[in-house]
KOLVEX-567200 format. One record per residue (C-alpha): x, y, z; residue in one letter. Coordinates in steps of 0.05 Angstrom, whole numbers, plus 32768, in hexadecimal, padded with zeros to 4 digits. Last residue first. Layout:
! residues N
{{X,Y,Z},"A"}
...
***
This chain:
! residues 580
{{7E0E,7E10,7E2C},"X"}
{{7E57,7DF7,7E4D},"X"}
{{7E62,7DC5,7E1B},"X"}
{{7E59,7DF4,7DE6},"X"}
{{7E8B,7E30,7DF2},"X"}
{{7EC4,7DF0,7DDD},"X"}
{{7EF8,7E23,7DAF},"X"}
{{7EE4,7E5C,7DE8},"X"}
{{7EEA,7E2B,7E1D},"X"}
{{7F2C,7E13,7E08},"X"}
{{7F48,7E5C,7DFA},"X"}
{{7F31,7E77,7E42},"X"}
{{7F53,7E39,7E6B},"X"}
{{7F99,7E3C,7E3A},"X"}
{{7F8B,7E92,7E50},"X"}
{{7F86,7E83,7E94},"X"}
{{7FC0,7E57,7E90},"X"}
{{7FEE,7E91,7E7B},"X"}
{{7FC9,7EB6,7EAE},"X"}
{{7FE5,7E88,7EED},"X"}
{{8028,7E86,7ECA},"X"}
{{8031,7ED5,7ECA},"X"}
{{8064,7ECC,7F05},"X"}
{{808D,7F0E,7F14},"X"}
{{80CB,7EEB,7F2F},"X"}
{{80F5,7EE7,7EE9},"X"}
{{80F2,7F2A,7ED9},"X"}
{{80B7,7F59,7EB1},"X"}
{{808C,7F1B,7E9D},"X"}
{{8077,7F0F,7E58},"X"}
{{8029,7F09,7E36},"X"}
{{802E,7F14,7DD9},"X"}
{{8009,7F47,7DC5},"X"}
{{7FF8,7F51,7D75},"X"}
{{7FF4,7F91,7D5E},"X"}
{{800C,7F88,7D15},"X"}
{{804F,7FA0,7D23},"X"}
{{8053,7F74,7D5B},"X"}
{{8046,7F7B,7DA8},"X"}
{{8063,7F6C,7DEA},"X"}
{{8040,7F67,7E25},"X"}
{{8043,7F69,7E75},"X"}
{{8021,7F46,7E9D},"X"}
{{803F,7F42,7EF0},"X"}
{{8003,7F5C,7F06},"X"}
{{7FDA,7F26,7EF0},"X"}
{{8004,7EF2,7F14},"X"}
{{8000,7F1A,7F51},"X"}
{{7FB6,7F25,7F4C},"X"}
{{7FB2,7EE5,7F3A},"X"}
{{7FD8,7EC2,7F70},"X"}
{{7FAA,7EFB,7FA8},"X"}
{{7F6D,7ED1,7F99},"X"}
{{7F28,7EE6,7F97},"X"}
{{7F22,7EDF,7F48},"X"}
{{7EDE,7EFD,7F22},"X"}
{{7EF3,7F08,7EDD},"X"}
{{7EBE,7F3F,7EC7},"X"}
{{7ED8,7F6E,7EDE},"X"}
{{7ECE,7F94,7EA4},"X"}
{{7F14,7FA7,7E9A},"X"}
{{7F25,7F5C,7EA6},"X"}
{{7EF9,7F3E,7E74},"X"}
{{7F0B,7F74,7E42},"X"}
{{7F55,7F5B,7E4F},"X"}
{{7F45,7F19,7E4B},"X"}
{{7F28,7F1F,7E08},"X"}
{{7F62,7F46,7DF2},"X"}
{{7F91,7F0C,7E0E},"X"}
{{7F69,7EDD,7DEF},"X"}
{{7F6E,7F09,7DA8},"X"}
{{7FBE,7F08,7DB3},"X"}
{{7FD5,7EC9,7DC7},"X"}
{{7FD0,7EA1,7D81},"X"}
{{7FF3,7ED5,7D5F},"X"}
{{8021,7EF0,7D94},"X"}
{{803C,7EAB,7DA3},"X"}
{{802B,7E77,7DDB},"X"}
{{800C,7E38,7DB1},"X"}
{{7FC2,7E23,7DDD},"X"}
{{7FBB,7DCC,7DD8},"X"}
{{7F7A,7DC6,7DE0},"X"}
{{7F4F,7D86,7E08},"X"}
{{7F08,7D91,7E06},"X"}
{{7F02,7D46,7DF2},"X"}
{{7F44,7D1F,7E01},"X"}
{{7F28,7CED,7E34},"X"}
{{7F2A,7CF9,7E81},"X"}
{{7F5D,7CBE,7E99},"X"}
{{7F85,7CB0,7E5A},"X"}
{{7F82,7CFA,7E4C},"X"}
{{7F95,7D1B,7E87},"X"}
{{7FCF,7CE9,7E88},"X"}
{{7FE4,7CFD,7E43},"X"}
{{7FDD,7D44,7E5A},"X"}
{{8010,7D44,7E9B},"X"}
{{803E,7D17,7E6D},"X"}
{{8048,7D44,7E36},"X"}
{{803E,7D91,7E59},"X"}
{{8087,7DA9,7E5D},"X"}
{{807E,7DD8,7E21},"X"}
{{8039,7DC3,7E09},"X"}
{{800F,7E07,7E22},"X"}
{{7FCB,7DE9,7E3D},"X"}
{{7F80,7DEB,7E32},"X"}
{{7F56,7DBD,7E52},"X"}
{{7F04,7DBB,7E4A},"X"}
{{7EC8,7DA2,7E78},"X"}
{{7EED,7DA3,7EB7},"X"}
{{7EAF,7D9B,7EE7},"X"}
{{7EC9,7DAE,7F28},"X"}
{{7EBF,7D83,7F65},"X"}
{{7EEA,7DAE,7F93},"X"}
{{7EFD,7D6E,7FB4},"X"}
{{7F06,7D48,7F74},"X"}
{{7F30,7D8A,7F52},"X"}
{{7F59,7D8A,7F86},"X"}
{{7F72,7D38,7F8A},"X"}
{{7F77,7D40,7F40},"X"}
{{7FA0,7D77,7F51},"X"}
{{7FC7,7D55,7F82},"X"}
{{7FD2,7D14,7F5E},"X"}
{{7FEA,7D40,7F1C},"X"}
{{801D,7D64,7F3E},"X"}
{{8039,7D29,7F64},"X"}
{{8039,7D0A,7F1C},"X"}
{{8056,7D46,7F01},"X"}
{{8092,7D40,7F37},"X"}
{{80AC,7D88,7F33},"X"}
{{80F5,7D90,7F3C},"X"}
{{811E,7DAC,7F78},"X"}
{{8100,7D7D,7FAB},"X"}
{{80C0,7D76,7FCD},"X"}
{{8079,7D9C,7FBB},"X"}
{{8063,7DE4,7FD3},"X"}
{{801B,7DF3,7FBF},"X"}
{{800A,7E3B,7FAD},"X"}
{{7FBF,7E3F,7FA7},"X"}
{{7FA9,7E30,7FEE},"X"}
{{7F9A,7E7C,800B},"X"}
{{7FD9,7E6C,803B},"X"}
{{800B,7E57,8006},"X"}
{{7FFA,7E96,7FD2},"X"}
{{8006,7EBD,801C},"X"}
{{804B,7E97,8028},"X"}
{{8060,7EAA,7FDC},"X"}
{{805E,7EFA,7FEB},"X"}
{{807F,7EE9,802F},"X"}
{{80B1,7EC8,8002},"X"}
{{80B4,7EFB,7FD8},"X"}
{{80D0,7F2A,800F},"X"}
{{80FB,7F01,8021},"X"}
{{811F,7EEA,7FE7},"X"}
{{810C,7EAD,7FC6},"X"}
{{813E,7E6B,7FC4},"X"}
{{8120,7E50,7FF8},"X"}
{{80E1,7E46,7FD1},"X"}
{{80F9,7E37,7F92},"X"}
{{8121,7DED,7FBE},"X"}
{{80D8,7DE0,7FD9},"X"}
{{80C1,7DDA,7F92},"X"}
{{8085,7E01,7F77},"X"}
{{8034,7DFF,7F63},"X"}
{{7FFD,7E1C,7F55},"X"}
{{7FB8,7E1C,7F5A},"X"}
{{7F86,7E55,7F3F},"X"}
{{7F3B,7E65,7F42},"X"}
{{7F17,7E90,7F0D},"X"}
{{7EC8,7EA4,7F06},"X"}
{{7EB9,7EB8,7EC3},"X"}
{{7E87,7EEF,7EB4},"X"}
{{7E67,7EF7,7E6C},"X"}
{{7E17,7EFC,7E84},"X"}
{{7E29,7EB6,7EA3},"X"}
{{7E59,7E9C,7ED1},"X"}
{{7E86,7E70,7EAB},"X"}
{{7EB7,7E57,7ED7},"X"}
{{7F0F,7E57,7EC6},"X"}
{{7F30,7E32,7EEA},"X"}
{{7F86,7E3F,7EEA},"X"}
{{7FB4,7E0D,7EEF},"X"}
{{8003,7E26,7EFC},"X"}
{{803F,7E03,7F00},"X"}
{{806A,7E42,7F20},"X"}
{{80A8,7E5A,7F02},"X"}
{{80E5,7E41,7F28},"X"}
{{80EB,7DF8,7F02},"X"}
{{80C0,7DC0,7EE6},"X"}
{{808D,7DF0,7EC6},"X"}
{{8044,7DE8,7EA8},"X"}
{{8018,7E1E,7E91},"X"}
{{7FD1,7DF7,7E9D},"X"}
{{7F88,7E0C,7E8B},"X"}
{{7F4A,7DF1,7EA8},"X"}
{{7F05,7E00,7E86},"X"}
{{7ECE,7E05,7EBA},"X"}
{{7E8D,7DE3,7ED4},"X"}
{{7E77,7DF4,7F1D},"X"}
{{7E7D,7DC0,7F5C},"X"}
{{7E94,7DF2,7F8B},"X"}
{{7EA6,7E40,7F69},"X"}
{{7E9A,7E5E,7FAC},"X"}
{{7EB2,7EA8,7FA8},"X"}
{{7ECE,7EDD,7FD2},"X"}
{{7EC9,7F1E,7FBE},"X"}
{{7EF7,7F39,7F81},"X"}
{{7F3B,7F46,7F83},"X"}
{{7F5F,7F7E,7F69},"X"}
{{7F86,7F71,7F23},"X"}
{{7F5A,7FA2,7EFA},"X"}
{{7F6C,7FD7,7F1D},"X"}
{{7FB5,7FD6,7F1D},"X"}
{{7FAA,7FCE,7EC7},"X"}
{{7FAB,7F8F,7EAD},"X"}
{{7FE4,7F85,7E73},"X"}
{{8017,7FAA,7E8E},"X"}
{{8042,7FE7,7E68},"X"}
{{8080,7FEB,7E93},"X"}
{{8095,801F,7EC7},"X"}
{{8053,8015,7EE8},"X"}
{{801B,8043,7EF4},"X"}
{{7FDF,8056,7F22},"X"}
{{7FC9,809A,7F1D},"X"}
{{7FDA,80C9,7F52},"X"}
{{7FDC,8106,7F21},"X"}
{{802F,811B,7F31},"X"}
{{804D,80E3,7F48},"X"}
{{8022,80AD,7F20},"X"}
{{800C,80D5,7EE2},"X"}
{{8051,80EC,7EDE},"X"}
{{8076,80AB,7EE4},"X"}
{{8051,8087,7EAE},"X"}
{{8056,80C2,7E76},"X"}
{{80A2,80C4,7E85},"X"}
{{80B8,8094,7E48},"X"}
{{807F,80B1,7E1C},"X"}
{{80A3,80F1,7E12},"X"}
{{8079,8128,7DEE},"X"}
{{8041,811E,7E0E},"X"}
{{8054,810D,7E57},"X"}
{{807D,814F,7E4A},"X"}
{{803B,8176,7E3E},"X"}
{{801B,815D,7E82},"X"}
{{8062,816E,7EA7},"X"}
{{8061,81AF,7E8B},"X"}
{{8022,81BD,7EA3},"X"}
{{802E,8199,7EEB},"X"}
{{8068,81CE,7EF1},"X"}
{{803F,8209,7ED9},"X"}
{{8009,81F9,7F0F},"X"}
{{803F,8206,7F42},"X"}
{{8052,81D6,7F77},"X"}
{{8054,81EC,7FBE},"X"}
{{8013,8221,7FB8},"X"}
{{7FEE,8214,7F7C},"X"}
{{7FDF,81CF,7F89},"X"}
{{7FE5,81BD,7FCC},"X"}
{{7FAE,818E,7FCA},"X"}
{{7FCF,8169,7F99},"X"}
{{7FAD,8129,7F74},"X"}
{{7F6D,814E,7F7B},"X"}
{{7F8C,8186,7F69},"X"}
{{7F94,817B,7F2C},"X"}
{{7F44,817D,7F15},"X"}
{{7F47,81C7,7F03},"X"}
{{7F81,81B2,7ED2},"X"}
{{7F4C,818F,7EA4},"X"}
{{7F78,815D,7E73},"X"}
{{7F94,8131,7EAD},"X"}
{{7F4A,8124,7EC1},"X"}
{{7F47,80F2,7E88},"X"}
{{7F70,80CB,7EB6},"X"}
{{7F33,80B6,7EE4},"X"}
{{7F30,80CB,7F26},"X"}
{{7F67,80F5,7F31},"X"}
{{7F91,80E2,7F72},"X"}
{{7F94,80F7,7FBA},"X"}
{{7F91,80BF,7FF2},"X"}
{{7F89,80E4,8038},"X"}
{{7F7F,80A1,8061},"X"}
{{7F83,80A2,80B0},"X"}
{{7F87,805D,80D3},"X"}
{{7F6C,804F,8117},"X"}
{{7F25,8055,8104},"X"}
{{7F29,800E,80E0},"X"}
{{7EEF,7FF3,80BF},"X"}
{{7EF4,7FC5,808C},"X"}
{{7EC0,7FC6,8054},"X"}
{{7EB5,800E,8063},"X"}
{{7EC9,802F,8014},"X"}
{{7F03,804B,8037},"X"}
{{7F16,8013,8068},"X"}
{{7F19,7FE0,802A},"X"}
{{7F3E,8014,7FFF},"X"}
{{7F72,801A,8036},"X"}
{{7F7D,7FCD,803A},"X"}
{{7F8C,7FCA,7FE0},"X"}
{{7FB6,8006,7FEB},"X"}
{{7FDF,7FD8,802A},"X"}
{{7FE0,7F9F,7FED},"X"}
{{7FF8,7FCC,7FB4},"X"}
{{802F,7FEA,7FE2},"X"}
{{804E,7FAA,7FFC},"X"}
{{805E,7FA1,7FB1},"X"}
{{8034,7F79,7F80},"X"}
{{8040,7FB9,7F44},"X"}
{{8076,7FED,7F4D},"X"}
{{806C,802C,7F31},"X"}
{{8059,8055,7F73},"X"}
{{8028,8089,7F7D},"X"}
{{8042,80C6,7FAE},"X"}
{{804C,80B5,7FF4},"X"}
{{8048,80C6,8038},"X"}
{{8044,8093,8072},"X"}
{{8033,80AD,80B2},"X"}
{{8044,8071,80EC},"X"}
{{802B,808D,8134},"X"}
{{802A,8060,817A},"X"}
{{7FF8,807C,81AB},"X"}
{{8005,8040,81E0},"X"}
{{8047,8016,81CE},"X"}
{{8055,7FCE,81B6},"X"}
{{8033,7FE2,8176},"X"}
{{8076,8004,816A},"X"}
{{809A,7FC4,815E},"X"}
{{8068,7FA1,812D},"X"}
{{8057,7FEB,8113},"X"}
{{809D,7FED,80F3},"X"}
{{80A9,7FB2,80D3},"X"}
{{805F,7FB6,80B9},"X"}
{{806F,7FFF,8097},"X"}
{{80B0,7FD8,807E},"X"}
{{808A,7FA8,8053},"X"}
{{80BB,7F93,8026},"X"}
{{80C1,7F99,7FD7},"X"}
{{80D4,7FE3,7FCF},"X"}
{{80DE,7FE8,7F80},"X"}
{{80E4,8031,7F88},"X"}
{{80A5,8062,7FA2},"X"}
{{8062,804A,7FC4},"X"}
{{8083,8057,8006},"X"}
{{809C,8093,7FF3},"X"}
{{80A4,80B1,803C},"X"}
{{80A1,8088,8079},"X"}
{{8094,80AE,80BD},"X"}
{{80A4,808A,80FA},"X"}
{{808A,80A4,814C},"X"}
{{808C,807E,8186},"X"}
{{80CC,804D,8161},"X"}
{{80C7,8009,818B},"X"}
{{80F6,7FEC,8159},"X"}
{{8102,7FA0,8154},"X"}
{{80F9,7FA6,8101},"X"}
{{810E,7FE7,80E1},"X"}
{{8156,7FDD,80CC},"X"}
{{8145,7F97,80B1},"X"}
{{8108,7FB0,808C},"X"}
{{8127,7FD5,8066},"X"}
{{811A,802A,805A},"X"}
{{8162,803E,8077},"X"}
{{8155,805B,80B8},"X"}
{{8152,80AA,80D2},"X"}
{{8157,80B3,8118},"X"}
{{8125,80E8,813F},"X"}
{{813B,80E4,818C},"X"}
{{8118,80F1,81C6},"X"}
{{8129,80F4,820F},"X"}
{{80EF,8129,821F},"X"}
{{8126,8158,823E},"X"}
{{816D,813B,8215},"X"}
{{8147,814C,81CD},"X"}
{{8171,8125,8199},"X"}
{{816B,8132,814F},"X"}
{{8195,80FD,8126},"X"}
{{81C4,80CB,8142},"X"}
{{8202,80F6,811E},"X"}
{{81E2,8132,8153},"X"}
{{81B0,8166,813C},"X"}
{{81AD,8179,8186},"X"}
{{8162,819A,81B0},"X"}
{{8180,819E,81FB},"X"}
{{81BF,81CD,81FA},"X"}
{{81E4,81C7,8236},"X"}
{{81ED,8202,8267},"X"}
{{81B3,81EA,8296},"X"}
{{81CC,81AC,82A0},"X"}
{{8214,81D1,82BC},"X"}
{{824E,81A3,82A3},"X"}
{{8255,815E,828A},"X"}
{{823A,816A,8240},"X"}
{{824B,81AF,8230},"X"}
{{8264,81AB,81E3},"X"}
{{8221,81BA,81C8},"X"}
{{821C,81F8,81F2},"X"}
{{81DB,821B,820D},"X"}
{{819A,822D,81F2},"X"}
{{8183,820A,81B6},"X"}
{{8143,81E8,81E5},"X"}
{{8136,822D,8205},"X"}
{{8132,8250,81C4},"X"}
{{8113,8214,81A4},"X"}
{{80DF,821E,81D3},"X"}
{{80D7,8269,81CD},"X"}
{{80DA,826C,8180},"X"}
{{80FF,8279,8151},"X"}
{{813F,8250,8157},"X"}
{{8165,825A,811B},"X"}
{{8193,8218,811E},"X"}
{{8163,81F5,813A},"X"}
{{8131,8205,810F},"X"}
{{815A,81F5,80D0},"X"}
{{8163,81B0,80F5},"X"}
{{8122,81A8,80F6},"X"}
{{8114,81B5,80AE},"X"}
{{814F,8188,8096},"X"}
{{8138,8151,80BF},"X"}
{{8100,8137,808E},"X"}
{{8130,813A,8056},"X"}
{{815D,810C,8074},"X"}
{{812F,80D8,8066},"X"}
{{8137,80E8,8017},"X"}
{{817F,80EA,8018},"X"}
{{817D,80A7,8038},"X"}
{{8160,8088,8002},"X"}
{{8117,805E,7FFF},"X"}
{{8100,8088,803F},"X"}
{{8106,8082,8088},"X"}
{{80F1,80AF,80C6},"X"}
{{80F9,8091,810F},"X"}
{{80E4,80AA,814E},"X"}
{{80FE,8087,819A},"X"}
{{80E7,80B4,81D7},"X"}
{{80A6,80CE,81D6},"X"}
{{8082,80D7,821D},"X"}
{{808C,8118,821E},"X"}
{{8062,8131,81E2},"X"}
{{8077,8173,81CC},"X"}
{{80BD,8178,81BF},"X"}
{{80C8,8136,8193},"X"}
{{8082,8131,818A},"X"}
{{8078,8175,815C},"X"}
{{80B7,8169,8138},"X"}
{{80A7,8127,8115},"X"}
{{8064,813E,810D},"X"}
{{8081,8182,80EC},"X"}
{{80BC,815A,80C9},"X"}
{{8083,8126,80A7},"X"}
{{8061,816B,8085},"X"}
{{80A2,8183,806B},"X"}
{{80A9,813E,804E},"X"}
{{8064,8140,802D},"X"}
{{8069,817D,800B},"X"}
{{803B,817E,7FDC},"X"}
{{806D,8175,7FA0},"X"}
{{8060,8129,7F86},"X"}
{{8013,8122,7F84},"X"}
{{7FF3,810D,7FD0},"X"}
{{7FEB,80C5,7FE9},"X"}
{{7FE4,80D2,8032},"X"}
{{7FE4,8094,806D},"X"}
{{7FDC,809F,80AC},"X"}
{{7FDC,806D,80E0},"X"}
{{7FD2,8070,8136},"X"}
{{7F99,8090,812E},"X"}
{{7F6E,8093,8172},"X"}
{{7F92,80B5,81A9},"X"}
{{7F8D,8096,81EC},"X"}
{{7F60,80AD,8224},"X"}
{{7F65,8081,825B},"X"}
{{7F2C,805F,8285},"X"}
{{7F42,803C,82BC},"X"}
{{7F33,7FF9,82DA},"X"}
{{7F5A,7FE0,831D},"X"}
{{7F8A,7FAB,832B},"X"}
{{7FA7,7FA2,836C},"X"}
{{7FE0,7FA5,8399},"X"}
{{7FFE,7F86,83D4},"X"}
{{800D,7FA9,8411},"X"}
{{804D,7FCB,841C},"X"}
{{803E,8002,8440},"X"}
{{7FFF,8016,8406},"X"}
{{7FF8,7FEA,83D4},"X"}
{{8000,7FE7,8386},"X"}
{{7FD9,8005,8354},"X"}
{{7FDC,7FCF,831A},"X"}
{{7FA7,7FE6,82DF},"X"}
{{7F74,7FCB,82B7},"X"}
{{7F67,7FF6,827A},"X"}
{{7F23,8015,8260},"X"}
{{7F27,803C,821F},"X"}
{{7F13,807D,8215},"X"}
{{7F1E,809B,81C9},"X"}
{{7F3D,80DB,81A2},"X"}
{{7F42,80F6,8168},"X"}
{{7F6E,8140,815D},"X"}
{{7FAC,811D,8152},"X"}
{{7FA5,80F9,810D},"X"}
{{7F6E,8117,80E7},"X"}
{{7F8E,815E,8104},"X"}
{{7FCE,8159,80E2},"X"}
{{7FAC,8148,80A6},"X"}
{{7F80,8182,80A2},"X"}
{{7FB0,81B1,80BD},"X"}
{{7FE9,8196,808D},"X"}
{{7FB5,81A1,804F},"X"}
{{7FB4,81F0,806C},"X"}
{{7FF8,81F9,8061},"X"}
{{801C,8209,809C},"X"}
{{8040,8247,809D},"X"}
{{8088,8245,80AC},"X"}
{{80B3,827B,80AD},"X"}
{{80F7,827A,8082},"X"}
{{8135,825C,8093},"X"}
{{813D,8239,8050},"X"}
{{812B,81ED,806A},"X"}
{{80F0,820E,8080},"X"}
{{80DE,8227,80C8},"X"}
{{80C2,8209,810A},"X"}
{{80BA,822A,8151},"X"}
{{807B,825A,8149},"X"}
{{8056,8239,8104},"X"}
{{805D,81F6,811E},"X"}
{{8057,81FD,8164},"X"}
{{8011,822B,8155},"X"}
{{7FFD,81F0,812A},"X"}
{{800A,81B9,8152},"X"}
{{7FE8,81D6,8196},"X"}
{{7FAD,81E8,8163},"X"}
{{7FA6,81A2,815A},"X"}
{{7FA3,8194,81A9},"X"}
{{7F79,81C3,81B8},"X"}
{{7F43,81AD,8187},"X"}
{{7F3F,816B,81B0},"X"}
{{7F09,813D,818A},"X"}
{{7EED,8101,81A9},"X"}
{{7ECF,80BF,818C},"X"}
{{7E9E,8095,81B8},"X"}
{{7E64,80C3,819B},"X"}
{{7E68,80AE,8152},"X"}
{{7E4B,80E7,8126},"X"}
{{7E85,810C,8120},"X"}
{{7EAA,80C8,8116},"X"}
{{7E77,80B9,80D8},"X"}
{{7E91,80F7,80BC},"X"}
{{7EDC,80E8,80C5},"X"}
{{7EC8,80A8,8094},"X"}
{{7EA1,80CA,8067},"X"}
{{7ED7,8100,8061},"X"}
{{7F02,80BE,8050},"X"}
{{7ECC,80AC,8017},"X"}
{{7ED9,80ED,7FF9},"X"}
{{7F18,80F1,8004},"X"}
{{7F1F,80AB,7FD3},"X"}
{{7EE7,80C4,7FAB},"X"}
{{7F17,80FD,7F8A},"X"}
{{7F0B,8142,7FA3},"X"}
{{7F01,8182,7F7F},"X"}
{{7F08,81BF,7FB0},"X"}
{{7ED6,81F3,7FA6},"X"}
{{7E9A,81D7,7F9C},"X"}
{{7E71,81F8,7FDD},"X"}
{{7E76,81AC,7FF8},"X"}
{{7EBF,81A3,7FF6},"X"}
{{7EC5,81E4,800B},"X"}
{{7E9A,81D8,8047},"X"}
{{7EBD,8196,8057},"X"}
{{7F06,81B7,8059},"X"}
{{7EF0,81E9,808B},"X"}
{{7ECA,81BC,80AD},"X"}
{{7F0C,8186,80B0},"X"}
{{7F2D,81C4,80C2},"X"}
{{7F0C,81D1,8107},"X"}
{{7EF3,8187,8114},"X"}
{{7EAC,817E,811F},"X"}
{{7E9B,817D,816C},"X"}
{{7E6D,814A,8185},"X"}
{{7E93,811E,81AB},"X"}
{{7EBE,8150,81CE},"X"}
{{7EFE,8156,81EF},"X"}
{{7F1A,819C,8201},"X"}
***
């Protein structure tokens, strides 16, 4: 039965121990029980306990394991389950109802009760079960809901989307319960004879077909290609976060199924190791509807993680990254884990992502995930700054970088770069899309040709800097490439505060430092998504004597932006004076 002022059964349950002390949780649930606490208290929001325990008691009576064995649903899956399909809201719709004999129709305005999550997202430490979880919804609304028809399920390999079918097609094949009894019921082969002789619920080559509701669950390569055009009712996507997935193929998805009332995409996940993916920008979103800066009641976030990674050394804090500690993934196995991050340094990265939720890339970068998140918006019109320029003719980006002096040690940093026409058809897809938003927010400016013109270059930034009206007090700028562009600066701004900055891991290395303090501080206030990438992209090198030295990991992860950071930071630092 609907109400608007019924707590949820087993988001109670869950809040109560939460509150009692007995299950750790990370701020990230926290702030989501926040969130399902301020739809308690919202009275145009609905719960339907009937319809959770509907899921449940299908689950546990119809549904097995990949092994055969019962199925008891853990109770994690309850509370998730239930965040998605247990809210409800009434919205009004205008309706055709035609005439009577003939006569003409009208329009009329209905209300309609429509469910009100149509995202999920969970985060959750490698070995909670997540696929298991994705068959049960999978299951639930191909012989359940009625109106389902189309239901996808992808992952990065198709081993792994086939996963999700395994458990249903165990079910099939055992048939529990009295639906699956009635669905199993009946011959395979029979397909022009008696109806009633033919079996209904089919792990065909197409997938799992139900011929009474007309569904079918299909499992699709994880690209965006395969998953664009579809008007899929139902799509789980599993490991997300996981392989060096560069395309948005959660978007693909929702652009087709967003054609249809009480769509559903659940995306389960453990932490990825990929840095300026899809992944880092939809985490980026979720954080913004956790902490309430953008609200969004449609989307369901169950984001499990430690909270610092000091909390790897305290066991009683683990399941905060794994709610199902204990019961699908032993505390033995996350010990030996821990001790093996220890003794082999080459795993330590993947293990406190998959199994502690901590953010981590398969190289060692400069800024951590963190410390590469954009700051709010800020005017920096008219200020005084130190400029620094990493110049290049060809694919890498010729990139300017403004730094502002804010006071109490912050600096305020803007960015403009630029690139040919010819490097920008030459991208693949899904960097291009990464490139079209650096061209939107105005910092990536596309010029003609397949080589740089440093006098266009020059006219535009000039051109910039005028209608920005920044005070470039000092210059400091890498030489390779950099001749004419500075000899021009000169003639027509004078050489004072003008430094030439020597890449190398002597010279490099205590800017970089400084940088990095300023960073982990936040105290380099950028609002720009190029230097986030750009920042990303840092990785280092170092010498015997601990000296770092900035690289990029391939030849599209731009650092160029933060190369000129650092020419801006070293020419204020050796000029600190004319900004006093």
């Amino acid at each position: 039965m609907l109400s608007n002022t019924a707590i949820p059964k087993y988001y109670g349950i869950f809040r109560d121990r939460v509150i009692r002390g007995e299950i750790p949780v990370n701020q990230e649930i926290s702030m989501q029980m926040n969130l399902i606490d301020s739809l308690i208290e919202n009275p145009n929001y609905y719960y339907d306990g009937d319809v959770v325990e509907g899921y449940i008691q299908y689950c546990e009576n119809e549904l097995t394991l990949t092994d055969g064995s019962d199925l008891h649903l853990l109770d994690p899956f309850k509370l998730w389950a239930e965040d998605v399909l247990g809210w409800y809201e009434c919205v009004e719709r205008s309706v055709f109802v035609p005439g009577v004999d003939g006569q003409a129709g009208h329009y009329e305005n209905r209300k309609i009760w429509k469910r009100l999550r149509n995202k999920q997202y969970l985060i959750v430490g490698r070995g909670a079960s997540k696929s298991l979880y994705d068959s049960t919804m999978q299951s639930y609304f191909e012989n359940i809901d009625t109106s389902t028809t189309q239901q996808i399920t992808t992952a990065p390999t198709m081993k792994q989307a086939e996963e999700v079918l395994s458990p249903i097609r165990t079910a099939i094949t055992r048939s529990k319960g009295p639906l699956f009894k009635f669905l199993t019921m009946g011959s395979i082969q029979n397909t022009t004879g008696n109806r009633a002789l033919r079996q209904k619920l089919v792990s065909t080559k197409k997938g799992i077909e139900n011929f009474v509701t007309g569904s079918i669950i299909e499992v699709r390569p994880m690209s965006i290609d395969k998953l664009q055009g579809l008007r899929c009712k139902v799509a789980t996507v599993d490991e997300w976060l996981s392989g060096d997935i560069r395309e948005d193929v959660i978007g693909a998805i929702e652009q087709g199924a967003s054609k249809l009332d009480d769509y559903l995409i659940i995306a389960t996940s453990s932490e990825g190791l990929v840095r300026n993916g899809p992944g880092d920008t939809i985490k980026m979103e979720l954080k913004d509807i956790l902490k309430g800066e953008y609200y969004n009641p449609h989307v369901s976030i169950w984001w499990y993680k430690l909270d610092s990674i000091d909390e790897v050394a305290n066991p009683v804090m683990w399941v905060k990254a794994n709610p199902n500690l204990g019961i699908t993934v032993t505390y033995e196995t996350y010990q030996r884990d821990v001790e093996r991050a220890e003794k082999a340094p080459a795993t330590r990265n993947d293990i406190l992502a998959k199994r502690f939720g901590i953010p981590m890339e398969g190289y060692t970068y400069f800024f951590t995930y963190e410390e590469t998140l954009r700051h709010r918006p800020r005017s920096c019109f008219g200020m005084p700054c130190s400029m620094g320029a990493d110049l290049s003719r060809g694919d890498d980006f010729c990139a300017f970088t403004f730094l502002f002096p804010l006071g109490n040690g912050a600096f305020g940093v803007k960015a403009r770069s630029y690139i040919t026409e010819t490097t920008l058809s030459k991208l693949p897809q899904a960097m291009r899309c990464k490139y079209e938003e650096f061209i939107q927010e105005g910092t990536l400016i596309i010029m003609s040709g397949t080589v740089l013109d440093m006098d266009q270059v020059y006219e535009d930034l000039d051109t910039f800097i005028d209608k920005m009206q920044y005070d470039v007090r000092t210059f400091g700028y890498d030489p390779y490439n950099a001749k004419g562009f500075v000899d021009r600066w000169i003639t027509e701004n004078g050489a004072f505060g003008v430094e030439k900055v020597i890449q190398g891991k002597r010279t490099e290395s205590v800017p970089l430092g400084e940088l990095k303090h300023l960073a982990e501080d936040r105290l380099l206030i950028f609002d720009e998504s190029i230097m986030t990438f750009t920042m990303g992209n840092c990785i280092t090198i170092e010498d015997v004597n601990g000296n770092r030295m900035l690289l990029k990991r391939h030849a599209d992860k731009k650092i160029d932006n933060v190369a000129a950071l650092m020419d801006a930071f070293v020419a204020f630092k050796n000029n600190a004076y004319v900004f006093e």
